[in-house]
Structure formats: structure tokens, C-alpha cells
C-alpha positions as CSV (number, residue, x, y, z in Angstrom):
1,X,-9.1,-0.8,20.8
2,X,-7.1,-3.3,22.6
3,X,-4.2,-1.9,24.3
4,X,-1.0,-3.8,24.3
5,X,1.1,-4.6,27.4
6,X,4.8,-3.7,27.4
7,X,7.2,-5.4,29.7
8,X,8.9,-2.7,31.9
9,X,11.2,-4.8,33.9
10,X,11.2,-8.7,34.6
11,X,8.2,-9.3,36.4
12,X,6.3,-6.0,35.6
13,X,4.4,-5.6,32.5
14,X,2.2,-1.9,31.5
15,X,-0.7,-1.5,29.3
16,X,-0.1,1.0,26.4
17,X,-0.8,4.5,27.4
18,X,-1.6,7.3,25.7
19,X,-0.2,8.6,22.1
20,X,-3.8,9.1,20.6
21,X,-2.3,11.8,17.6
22,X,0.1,9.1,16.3
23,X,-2.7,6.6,16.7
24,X,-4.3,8.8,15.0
25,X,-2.0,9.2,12.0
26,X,-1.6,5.5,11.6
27,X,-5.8,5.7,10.9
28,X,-5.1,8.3,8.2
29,X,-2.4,6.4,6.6
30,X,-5.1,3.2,6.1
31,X,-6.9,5.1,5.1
32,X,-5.6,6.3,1.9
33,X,-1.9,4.7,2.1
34,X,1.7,6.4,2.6
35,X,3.5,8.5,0.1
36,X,6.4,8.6,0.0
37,X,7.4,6.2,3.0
38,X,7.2,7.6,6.5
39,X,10.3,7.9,8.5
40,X,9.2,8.7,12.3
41,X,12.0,9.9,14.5
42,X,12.8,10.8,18.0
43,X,14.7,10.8,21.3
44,X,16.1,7.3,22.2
45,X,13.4,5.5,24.1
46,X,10.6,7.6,23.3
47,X,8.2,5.4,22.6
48,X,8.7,4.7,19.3
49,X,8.5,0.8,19.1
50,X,6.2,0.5,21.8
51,X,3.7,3.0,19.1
52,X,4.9,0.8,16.4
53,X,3.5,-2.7,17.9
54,X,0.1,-0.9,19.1
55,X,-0.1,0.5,15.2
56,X,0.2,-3.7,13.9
57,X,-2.9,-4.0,16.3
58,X,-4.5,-0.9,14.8
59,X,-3.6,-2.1,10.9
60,X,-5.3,-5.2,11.6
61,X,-8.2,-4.4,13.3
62,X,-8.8,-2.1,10.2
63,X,-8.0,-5.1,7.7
64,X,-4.3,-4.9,6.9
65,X,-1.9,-7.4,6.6
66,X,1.2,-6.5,8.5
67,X,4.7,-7.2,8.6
68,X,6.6,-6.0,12.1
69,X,9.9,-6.5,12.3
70,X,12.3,-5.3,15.1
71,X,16.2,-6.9,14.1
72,X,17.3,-5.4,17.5
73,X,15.2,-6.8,19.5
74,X,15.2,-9.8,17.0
75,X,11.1,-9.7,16.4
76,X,9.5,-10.7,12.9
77,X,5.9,-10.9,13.1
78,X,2.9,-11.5,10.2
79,X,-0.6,-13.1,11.1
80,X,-1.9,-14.3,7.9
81,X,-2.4,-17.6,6.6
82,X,0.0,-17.8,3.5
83,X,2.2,-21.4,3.6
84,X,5.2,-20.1,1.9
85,X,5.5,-16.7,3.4
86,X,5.2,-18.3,7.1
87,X,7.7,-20.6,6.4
88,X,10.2,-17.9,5.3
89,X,9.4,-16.3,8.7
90,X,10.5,-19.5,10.8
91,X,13.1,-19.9,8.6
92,X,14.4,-16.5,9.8
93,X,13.6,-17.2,13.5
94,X,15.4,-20.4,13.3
95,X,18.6,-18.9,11.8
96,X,18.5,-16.0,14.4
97,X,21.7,-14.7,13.9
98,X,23.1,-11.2,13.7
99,X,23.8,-11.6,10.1
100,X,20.5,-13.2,9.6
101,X,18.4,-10.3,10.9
102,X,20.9,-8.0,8.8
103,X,19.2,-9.9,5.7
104,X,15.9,-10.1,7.4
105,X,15.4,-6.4,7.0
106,X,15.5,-6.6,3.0
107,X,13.6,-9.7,3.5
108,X,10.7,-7.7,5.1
109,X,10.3,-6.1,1.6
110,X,10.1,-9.1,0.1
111,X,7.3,-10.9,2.8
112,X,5.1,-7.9,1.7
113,X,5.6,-8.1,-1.8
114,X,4.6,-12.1,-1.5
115,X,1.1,-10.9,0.4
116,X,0.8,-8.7,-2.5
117,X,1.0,-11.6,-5.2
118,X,-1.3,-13.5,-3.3
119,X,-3.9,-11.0,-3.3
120,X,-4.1,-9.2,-0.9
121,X,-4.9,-6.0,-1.0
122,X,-4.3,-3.5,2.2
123,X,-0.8,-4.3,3.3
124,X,1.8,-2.8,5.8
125,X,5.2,-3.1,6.4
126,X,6.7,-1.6,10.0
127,X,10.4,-1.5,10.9
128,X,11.5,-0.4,13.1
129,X,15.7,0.1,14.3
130,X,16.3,-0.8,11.1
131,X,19.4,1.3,9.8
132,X,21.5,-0.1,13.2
133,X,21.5,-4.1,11.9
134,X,21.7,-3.0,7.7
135,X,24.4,-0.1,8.1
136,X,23.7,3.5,8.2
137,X,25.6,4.1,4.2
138,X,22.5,1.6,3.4
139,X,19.6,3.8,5.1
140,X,18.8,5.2,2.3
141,X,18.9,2.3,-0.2
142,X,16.0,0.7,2.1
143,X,14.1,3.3,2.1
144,X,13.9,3.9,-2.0
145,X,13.2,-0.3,-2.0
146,X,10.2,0.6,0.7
147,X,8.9,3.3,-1.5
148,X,9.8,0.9,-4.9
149,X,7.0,-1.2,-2.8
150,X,4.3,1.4,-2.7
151,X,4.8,2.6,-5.9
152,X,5.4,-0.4,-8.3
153,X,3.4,-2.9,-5.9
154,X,4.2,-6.4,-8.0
155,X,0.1,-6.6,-8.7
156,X,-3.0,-3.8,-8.0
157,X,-3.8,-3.5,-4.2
158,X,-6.0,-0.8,-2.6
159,X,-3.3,0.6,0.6
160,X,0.2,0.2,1.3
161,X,1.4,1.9,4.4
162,X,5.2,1.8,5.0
163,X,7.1,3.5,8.5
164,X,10.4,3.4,9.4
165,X,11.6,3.9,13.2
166,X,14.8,5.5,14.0
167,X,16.9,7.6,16.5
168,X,19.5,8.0,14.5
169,X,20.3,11.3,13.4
170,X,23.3,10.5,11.0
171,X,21.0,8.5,9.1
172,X,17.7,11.0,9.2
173,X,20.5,13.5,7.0
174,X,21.1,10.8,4.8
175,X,17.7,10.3,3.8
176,X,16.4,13.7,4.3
177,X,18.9,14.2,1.3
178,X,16.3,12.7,-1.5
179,X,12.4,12.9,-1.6
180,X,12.2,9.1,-1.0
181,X,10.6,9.6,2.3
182,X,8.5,12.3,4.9
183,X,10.5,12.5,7.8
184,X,8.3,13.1,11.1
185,X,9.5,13.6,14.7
186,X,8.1,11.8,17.3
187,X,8.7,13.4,21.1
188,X,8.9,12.0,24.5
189,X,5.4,11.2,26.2
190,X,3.1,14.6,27.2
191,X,2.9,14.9,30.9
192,X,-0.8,13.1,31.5
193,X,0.0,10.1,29.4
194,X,3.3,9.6,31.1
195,X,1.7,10.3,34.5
196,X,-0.4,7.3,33.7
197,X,2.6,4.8,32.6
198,X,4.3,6.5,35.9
199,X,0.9,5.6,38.1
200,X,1.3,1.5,36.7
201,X,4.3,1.0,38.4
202,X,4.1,-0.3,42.2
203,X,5.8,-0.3,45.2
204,X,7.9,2.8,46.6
205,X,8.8,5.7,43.7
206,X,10.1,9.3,43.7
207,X,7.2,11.7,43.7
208,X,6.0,12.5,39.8
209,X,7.0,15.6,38.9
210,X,10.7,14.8,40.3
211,X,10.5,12.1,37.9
212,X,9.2,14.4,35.2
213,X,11.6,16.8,35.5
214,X,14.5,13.9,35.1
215,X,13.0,11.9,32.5
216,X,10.8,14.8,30.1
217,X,8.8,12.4,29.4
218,X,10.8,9.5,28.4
219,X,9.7,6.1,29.0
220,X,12.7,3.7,28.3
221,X,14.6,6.5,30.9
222,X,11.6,5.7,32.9
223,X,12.7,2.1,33.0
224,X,15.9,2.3,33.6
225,X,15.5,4.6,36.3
226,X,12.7,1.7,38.0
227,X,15.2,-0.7,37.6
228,X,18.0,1.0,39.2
229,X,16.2,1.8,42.2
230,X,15.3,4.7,41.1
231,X,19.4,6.0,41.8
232,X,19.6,9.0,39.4
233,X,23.1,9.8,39.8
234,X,23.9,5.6,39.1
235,X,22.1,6.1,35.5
236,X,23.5,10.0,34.6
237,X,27.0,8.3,35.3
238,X,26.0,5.7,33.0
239,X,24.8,7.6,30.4
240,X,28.2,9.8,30.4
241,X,30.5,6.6,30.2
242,X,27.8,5.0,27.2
243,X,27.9,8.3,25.0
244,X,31.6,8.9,25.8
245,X,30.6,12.7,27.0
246,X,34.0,13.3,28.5
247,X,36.3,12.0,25.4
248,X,33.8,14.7,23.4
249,X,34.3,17.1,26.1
250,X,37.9,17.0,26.5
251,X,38.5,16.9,23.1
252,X,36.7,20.1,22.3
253,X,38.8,23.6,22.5
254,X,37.7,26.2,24.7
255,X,35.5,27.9,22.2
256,X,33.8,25.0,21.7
257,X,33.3,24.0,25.4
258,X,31.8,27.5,26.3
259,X,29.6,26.8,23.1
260,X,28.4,23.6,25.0
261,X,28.0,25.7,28.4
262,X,25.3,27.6,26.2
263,X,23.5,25.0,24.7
264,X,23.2,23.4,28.1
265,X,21.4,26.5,29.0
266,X,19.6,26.9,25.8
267,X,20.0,24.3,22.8
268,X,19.1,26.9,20.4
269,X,22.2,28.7,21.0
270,X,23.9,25.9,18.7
271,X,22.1,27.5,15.6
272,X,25.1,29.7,14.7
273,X,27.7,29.2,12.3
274,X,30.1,27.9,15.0
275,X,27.8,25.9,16.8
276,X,26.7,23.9,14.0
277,X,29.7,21.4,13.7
278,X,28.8,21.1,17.4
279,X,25.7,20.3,17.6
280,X,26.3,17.3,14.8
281,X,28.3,15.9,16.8
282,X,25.7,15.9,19.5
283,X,23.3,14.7,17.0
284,X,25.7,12.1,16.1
285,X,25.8,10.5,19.6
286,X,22.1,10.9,20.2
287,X,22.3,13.6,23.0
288,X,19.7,15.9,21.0
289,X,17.1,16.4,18.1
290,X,18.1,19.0,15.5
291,X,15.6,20.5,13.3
292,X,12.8,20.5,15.2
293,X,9.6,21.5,12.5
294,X,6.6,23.8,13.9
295,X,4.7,22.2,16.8
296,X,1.4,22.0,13.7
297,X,0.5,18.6,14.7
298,X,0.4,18.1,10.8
299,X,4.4,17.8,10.8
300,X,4.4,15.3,13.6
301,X,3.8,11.4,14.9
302,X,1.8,12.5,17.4
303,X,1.6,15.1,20.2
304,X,4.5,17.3,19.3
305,X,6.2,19.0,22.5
306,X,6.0,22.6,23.8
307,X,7.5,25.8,21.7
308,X,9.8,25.9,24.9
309,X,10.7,24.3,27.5
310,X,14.2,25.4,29.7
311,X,13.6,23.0,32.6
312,X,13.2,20.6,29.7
313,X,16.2,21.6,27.9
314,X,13.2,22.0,24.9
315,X,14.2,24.6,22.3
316,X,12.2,25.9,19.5
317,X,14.7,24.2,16.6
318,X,16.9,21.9,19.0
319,X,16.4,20.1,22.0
320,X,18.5,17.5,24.4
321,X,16.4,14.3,24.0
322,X,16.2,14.3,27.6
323,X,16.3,16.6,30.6
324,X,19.2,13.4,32.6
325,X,21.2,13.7,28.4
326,X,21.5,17.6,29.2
327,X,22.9,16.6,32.7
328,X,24.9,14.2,31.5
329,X,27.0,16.7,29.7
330,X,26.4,19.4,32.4
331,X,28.3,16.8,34.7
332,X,31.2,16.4,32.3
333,X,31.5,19.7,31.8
334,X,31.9,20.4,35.1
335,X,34.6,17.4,35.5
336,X,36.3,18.5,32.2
């Protein structure tokens, strides 16, 4: 299959690497369709949208019709050949305003349903950073009008396949609340496939497993890291002052703070009765993954990490999205 390039940094593009479970799972849901709608989740640059785009190449090789969009990084895609529906794409381009691509994701829903009344008959809709552009009280909402979609299609087709992308773990409990949608985790990259991404970039780079042991795995951290000149400390500092990790430390009482001293240590130390308001918190500002299902391939979006990982900051149930997150707070803590 044709492997899509990604641009890294100006100047720099990479081939697709790796990620041959979720690839995987996307040929199982052609093959017989999604129910309920998929919602894949996972750390913050793990490779989510990057899996997303390579699955519209997949869908189509295999005869779907698919509809990408991406209102963050303002991206609305279809190849077909339907007048009316590609006009209502470039009218959406052309508007290309935040509010636009706010409507844009309900008008996603809508582009499919058109494909449906015009026949055809194995159609896919992927979104992906949806719930940031609609609101996260409306997560939920867009989900039940994905799964209205698969299960009231507007005339007879043979597959529907519907994912969601998000990192957002306020709005993962919102939906997790009804039986609109499976929810599956997706991790960072496994150590070969990132050594390969790693082995595409040129010039002068820290030795692998130093960056390995910073990122877990994480591409977009794998990015940032390239384009800061590889200065660790420059993008720890940056992701302390973006998640705000010194207001939350300074604001927590000593109980709490030594609470945070042992999930630094071990995440799974959060799965008390005290530790629980902490560790939504920490969900809340994307610092970790909570509820971490059995590493059965079957519950996840590809190649799910190991049972445990401490240099990792990998627990069994929770886990700090990366190993620079966990040091992030390990810094402020240290500061507080």
C-alpha cells in the first residue's frame, strides 16, 4: 500500500511508518462496518492523525468513499465525483473561518449522508480533533448523529465505518457515559517503528535510545524536539508553562503534592480513593491516560504498550502520555 508522507518540520517530510495493528483494524472495519462508532484515543501527538490520513488511503484502495476532516488543522477532504457535494466542500474551504470549521464538523455528517443518497454504497467518515472546534458539552451529541448515520443510513448501503480522534480525556468520560460509541486507546509508537521515523531524519541527532527514553515513543514530541535543536530542557520548560504544571502544583495541599511525588514514581499509585480527584485533573490537562484496558490487542487501535514500563512512566491502569510530561511535573515539583 502506498505510504503517505508527513511533514516533520519545514523542509523535511517522512514516509508513514509502522502501525500495522491499527492498519489492521481499519481492514476489519471495511470489512463488515463499525458499530457503534469508534472513538480512538491517546497521548497528544501519538500518531493519531497521521494513522487517520494513511486509513483514507486504505478506505479507498478498498472501495470506500471517504470523508477526512481535520477543523484544527483546517483539512476537509472527499475524492469522489458528486457536483453538489464538492461544491459544499469548496464552499467550506473558501469560508475558512474558525466558526466555519465549528459547522463544518456537523457538515461532515451531512457530506456522507449526500454520498449515501447518491448511491453509494461503502462510505466512511473520519474526524479527527473534532470535540476541540464543536465544544466538549457537544462531544457526545456528535457522536449519537455519527452513529444516527450508521444506523438509519438515509437509503441501503453495504459498509459505513465512522472513527473519531481525540486526546481529550474530559470528553472520552462524557461519551464513555452512553453506549453510543467503543472507545479504543491508541499508544505512542513501539520502539522499531519509531526507530524507523527516528532513522528518516538527517543531519546531527542525539543517539536513539536517549531519544527513546525522552519521547516513549511519541512522534509529535519527536518533532518538536528536531525542531528545537534537539534542546530537551528548552521543550520540558515549555511543556510546564503550556499545561500550567506549577499553578496545579502550587495549588495542591501537601497531601496532594506527595500524592503527585508517587505517581511520578508509579502512575498507578493514583488508583486510591484520594488519588482519584488527582489524577482527573491530570487527565484534564492531558499529562496522562486513565483507564488503560488489558494490553489484548482486541481492546486497542493498534499495538497497545507494555503491562509496565517505570522508565516509561507506563502503568498497568494509568500512565503519563509521555516520559518529558512525567518530567515536566517532576521539575515543578521540585520548584514548588
Amino acid at each position: 500500500m502506498e505510504r503517505i508522507k508527513l511533514r516533520l518540520a519545514p523542509g523535511l517530510e517522512v514516509l508513514f511508518t509502522d502501525r500495522e495493528l491499527a492498519l489492521n483494524k481499519v481492514e476489519e472495519w471495511a470489512a463488515s462496518g463499525t458499530f457503534p462508532v469508534q472513538v480512538v484515543f491517546g497521548p497528544e501527538g501519538c500518531g493519531k492523525t497521521a494513522w487517520l490520513k494513511q486509513s483514507a488511503v486504505l478506505l479507498r484502495r478498498l472501495g470506500f468513499d471517504v470523508v477526512y476532516l481535520n477543523p484544527l488543522e483546517k483539512e476537509l477532504y472527499a475524492e469522489l465525483d458528486l457536483p453538489d457535494v464538492k461544491r459544499r466542500i469548496a464552499e467550506i474551504l473558501r469560508e475558512a473561518t474558525d466558526e466555519a470549521w465549528a459547522r463544518a464538523v456537523w457538515a461532515a455528517v451531512d457530506l456522507a449522508k449526500e454520498l449515501i443518497r447518491a448511491g453509494r454504497r461503502k462510505v466512511a467518515v473520519l474526524t479527527d480533533d473534532v470535540f476541540q472546534a464543536i465544544g466538549f458539552n457537544k462531544a457526545a451529541v456528535y457522536v449519537k448523529g455519527l452513529l444516527g448515520l450508521i444506523e438509519y443510513p438515509p437509503r441501503s448501503v453495504d459498509v459505513i465505518v465512522a472513527v473519531v480522534a481525540t486526546s481529550e480525556g474530559v470528553t472520552r468520560r462524557e461519551i464513555g457515559r452512553h453506549d453510543w460509541a467503543d472507545l479504543l486507546p491508541m499508544w505512542n509508537m513501539p520502539r522499531d517503528g519509531f526507530k524507523q521515523l527516528y532513522d528518516q531524519i538527517p543531519g546531527e541527532k542525539p543517539p536513539f535510545d536517549e531519544v527513546w527514553r525522552t519521547t516513549g515513543g511519541n512522534p509529535r514530541l519527536l518533532q518538536v524536539l528536531y525542531k528545537a535543536g534537539w534542546d530537551v530542557k528548552a521543550v520540558l520548560q515549555r511543556v510546564v508553562d503550556r499545561r500550567k504544571i506549577e499553578t496545579l502544583v502550587n495549588g495542591l495541599g501537601y497531601g496532594e503534592r506527595e500524592l503527585l511525588r508517587s505517581a511520578v514514581e508509579d502512575p498507578d499509585s493514583l488508583l486510591t480513593r484520594e488519588g482519584i480527584p488527582l489524577m482527573d485533573k491530570l487527565v484534564d490537562l492531558n499529562l496522562i491516560v486513565d483507564a488503560i484496558p488489558p494490553r489484548d490487542p482486541h481492546f486497542w487501535a493498534g499495538e497497545p504498550p507494555p503491562e509496565r514500563d517505570p522508565e516509561l512512566g507506563i502503568g498497568r491502569r494509568v500512565a503519563w502520555q509521555t516520559p518529558l510530561h512525567r518530567e515536566a511535573v517532576r521539575s515543578a515539583l521540585e520548584s514548588a
